[in-house]
C-alpha positions as CSV (number, residue, x, y, z in Angstrom):
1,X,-21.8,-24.6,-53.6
2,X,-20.8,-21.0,-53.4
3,X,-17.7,-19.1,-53.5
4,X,-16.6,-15.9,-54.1
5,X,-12.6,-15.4,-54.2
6,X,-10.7,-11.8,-53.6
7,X,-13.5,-10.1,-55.2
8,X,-12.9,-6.0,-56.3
9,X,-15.8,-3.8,-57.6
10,X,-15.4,0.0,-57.8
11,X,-18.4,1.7,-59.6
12,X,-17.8,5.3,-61.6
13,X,-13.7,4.5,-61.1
14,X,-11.5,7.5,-62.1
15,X,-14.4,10.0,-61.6
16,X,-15.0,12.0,-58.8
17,X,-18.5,9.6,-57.6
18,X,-15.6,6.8,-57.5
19,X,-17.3,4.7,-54.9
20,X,-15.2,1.2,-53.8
21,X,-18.5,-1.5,-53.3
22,X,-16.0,-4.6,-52.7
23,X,-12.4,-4.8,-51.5
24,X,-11.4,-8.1,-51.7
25,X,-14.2,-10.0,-50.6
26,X,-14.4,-14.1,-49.8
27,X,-16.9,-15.9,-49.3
28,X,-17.3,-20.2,-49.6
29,X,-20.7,-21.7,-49.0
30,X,-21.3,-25.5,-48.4
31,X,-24.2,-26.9,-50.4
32,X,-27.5,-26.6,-47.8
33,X,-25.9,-23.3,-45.5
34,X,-28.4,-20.5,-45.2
35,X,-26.7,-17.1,-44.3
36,X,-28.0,-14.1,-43.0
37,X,-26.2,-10.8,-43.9
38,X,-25.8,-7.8,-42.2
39,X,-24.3,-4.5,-42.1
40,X,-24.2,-0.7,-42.7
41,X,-25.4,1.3,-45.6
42,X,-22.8,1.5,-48.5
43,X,-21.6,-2.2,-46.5
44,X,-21.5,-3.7,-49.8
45,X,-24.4,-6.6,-49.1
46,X,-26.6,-5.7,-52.1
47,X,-23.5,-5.3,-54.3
48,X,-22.2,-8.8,-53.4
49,X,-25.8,-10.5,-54.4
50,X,-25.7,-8.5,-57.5
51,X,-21.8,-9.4,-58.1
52,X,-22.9,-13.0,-57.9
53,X,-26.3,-12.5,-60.5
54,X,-23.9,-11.5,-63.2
55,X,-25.9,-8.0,-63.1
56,X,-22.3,-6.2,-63.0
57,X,-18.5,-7.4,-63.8
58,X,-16.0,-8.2,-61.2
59,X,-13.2,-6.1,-61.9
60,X,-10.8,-8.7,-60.2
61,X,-11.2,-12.2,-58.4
62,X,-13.9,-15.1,-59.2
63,X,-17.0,-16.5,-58.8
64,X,-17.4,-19.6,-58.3
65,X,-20.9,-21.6,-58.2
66,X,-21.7,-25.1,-58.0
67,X,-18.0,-25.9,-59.0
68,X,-18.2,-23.7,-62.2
69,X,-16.3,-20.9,-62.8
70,X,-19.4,-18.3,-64.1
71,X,-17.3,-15.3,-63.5
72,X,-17.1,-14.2,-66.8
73,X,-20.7,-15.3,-67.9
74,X,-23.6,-13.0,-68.5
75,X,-26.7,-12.7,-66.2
76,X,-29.0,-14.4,-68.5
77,X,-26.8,-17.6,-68.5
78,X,-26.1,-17.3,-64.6
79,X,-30.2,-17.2,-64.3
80,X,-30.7,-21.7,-64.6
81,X,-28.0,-21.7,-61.2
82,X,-29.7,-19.2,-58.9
83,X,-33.1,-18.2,-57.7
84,X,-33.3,-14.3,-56.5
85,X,-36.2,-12.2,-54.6
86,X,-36.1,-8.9,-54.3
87,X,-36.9,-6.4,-51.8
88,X,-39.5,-4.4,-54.3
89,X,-42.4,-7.2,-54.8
90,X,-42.9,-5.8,-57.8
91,X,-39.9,-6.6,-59.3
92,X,-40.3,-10.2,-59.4
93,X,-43.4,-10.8,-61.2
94,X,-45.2,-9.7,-64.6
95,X,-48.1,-7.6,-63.3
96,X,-49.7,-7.9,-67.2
97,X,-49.5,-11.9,-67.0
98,X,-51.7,-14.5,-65.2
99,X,-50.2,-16.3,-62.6
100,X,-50.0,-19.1,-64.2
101,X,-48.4,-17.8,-66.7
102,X,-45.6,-16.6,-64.3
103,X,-45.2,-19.6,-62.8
104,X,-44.5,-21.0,-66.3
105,X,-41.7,-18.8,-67.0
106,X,-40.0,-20.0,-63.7
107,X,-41.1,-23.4,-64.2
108,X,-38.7,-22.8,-67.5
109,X,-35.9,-20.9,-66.5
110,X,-32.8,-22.5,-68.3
111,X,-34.8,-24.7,-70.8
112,X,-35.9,-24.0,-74.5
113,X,-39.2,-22.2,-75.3
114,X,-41.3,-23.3,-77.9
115,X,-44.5,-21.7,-79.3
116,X,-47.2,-24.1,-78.4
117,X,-50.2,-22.1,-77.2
118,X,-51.4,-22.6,-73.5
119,X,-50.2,-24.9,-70.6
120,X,-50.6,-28.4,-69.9
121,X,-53.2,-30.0,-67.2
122,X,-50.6,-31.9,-65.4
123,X,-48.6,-28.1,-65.2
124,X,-51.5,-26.7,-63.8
125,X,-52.0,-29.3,-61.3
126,X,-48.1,-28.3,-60.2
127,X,-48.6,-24.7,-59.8
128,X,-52.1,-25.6,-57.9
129,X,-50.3,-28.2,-55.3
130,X,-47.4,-25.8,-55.1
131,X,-49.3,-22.4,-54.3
132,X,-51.8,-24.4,-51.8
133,X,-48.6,-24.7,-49.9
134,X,-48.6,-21.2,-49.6
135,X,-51.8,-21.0,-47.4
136,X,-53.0,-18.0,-49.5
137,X,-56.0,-19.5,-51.0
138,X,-54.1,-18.5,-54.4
139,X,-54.5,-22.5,-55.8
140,X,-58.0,-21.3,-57.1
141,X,-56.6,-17.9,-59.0
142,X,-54.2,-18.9,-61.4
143,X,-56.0,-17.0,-64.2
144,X,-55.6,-14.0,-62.4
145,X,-53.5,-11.2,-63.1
146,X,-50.7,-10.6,-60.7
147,X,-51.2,-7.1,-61.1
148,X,-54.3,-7.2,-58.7
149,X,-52.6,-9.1,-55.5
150,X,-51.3,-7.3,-52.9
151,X,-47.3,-7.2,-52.5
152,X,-46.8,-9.8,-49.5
153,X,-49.0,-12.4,-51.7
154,X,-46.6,-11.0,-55.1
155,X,-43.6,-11.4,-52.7
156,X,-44.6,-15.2,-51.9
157,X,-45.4,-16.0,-55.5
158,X,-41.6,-14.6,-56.1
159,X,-40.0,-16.8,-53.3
160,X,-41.9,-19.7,-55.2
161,X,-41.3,-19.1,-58.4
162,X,-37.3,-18.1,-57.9
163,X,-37.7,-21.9,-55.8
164,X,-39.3,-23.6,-58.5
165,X,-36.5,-25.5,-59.9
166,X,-34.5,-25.7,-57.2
167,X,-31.4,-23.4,-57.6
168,X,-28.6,-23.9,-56.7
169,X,-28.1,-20.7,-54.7
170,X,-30.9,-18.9,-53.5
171,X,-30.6,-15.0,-53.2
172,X,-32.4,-13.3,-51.1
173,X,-32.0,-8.9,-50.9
174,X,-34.2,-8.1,-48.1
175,X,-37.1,-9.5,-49.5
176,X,-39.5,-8.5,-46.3
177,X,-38.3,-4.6,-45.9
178,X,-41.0,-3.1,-47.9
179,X,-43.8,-5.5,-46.5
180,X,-46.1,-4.9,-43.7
181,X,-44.7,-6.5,-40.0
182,X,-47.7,-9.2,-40.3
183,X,-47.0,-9.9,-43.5
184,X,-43.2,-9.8,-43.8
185,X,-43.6,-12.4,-40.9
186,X,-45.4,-14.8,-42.8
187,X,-43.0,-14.5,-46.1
188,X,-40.2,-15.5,-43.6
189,X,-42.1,-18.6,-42.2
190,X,-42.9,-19.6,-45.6
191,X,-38.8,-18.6,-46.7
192,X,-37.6,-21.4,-43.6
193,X,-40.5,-24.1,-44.7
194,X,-39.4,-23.4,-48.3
195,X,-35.5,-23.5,-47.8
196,X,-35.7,-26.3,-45.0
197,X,-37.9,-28.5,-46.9
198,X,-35.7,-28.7,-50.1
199,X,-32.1,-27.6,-48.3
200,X,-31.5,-24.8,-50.5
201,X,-28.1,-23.0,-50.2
202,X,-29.4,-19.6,-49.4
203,X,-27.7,-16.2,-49.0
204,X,-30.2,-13.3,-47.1
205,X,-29.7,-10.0,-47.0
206,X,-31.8,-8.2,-44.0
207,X,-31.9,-5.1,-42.6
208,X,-33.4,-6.7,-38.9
209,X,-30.9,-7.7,-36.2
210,X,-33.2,-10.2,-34.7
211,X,-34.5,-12.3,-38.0
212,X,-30.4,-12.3,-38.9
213,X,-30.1,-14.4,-35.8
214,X,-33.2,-16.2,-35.7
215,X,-33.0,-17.8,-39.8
216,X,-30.5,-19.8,-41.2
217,X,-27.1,-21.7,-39.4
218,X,-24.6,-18.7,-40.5
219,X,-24.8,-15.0,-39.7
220,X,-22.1,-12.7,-41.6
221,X,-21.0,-8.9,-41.2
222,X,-19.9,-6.9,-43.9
223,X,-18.3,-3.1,-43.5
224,X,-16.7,-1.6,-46.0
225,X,-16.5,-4.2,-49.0
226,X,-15.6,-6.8,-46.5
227,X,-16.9,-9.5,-44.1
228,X,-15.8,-8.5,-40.7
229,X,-17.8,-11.5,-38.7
230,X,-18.6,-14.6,-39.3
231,X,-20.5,-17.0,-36.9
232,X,-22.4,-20.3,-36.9
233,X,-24.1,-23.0,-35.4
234,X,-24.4,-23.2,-31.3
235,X,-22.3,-19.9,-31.0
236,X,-24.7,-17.6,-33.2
237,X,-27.8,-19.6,-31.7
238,X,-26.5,-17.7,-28.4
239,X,-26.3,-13.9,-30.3
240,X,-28.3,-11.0,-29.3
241,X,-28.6,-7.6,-31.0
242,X,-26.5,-6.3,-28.1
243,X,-23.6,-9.0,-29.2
244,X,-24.0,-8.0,-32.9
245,X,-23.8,-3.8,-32.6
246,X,-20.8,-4.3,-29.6
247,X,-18.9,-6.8,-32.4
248,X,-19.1,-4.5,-35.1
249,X,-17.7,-2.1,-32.8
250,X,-15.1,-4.0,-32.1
251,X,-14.4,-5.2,-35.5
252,X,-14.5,-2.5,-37.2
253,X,-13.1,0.4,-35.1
254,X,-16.7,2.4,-35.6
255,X,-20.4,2.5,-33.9
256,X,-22.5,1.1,-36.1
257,X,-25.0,3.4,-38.1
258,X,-27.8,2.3,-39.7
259,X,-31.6,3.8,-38.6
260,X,-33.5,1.3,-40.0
261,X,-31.6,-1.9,-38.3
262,X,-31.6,0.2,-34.7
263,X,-35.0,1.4,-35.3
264,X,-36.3,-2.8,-35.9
């Protein structure tokens, strides 16, 4: 569903804030895998997700997605393959729109617009039977403005409205770090129900050791602009955080360093 081939980015190259993001990286997904990535600051994790959203160039090597080659195509035109949620809540959503009107524009992601004023009945009836699965009493606010919620209940209307039409690869940049522990909990139960439910391929970033482990059926390190471990099935059901800092350690010749993974 997914693969990335000897991928190179270097941001600000020839200058002296040259800064090397990826360095030859690979990467093949099979359609229904859910990955959890880890790793260090400056790892490269955020710039992979990015690299694969079209937001910047590869400089060499391909993307691959769905068994189209959309290394060359724009953002905009990558946006009808992938869903993507975002660590800032508010990135997601139009805080000036209804939520209803949100959920329209992710309901047409990849189709035509036309000018026809207001939505359908049977589209409301969607959003209502889609948000009640939220179990955030939303169903019954879909006039109001997004702007008013809190960020977990923004950060759940993200995960369904990047879900919506089913992507093909769902991206996820830890979308729980700037939540609440209650509440970053419950965007992770409804990111397994979501995911399980309709087997979405899904890559997710995450700064915590221990929801790495606990999601998906693949669990990969990155250091350096490369993947330096990559586990699965019974093998990384067995991992604990002790497993994951000694392996980088061993991997990667270096103690690993990041205060806001040790500190989880």
């Amino acid at each position: 569903m997914l693969k990335i081939e000897n991928v190179y980015k270097t941001f600000n190259k020839g200058t002296i804030n040259e800064k090397v993001a990826l360095k030859g990286l690979n990467l093949e997904m099979e359609e229904g895998d859910f990955i959890t990535v880890i790793g260090g600051n400056g790892a490269g994790k955020s710039t992979m997700l990015n690299m694969i959203a079209g937001v910047y160039p590869v400089d060499e090597g391909s993307i691959i997605i769905d068994g189209k080659d959309v290394t060359g195509e724009p953002d905009y035109k990558r946006a009808k393959y992938l869903g993507r949620v975002f660590q800032d809540p508010m990135l997601g959503t139009a805080a000036d729109m209804e939520l209803q009107e949100n959920l329209a524009l992710a309901y047409r992601r990849g189709k035509r617009f036309g000018l026809k004023w207001g939505l359908p009945v049977r589209e409301k009836a969607i959003y209502r039977e889609k948000l009640a699965t939220l179990g955030l009493g939303l169903e019954d606010r879909l006039a109001t403005k997004v702007g008013l919620l809190s960020g977990g209940q923004r950060q759940a209307i993200t995960l369904l409205m990047a879900t919506l039409q089913r992507p093909r690869v769902l991206l996820l940049d830890e979308h729980t770090a700037a939540l609440d522990p209650k509440t970053a909990a419950k965007v992770l139960e409804l990111t397994n129900e979501i995911v399980g439910e309709n087997n979405l391929t899904t890559l997710m970033v995450t700064h915590n050791m221990r929801d790495a482990i606990r999601m998906g059926n693949r669990l990969v390190m990155m250091n350096d602009g490369r993947i330096i471990y990559d586990v699965r099935g019974e093998e990384k059901e067995k991992l604990e955080v002790s497993d994951l800092l000694q392996k980088f350690t061993e991997v990667s010749g270096e103690e690993f360093a990041n205060d806001r993974m040790m500190l989880q």
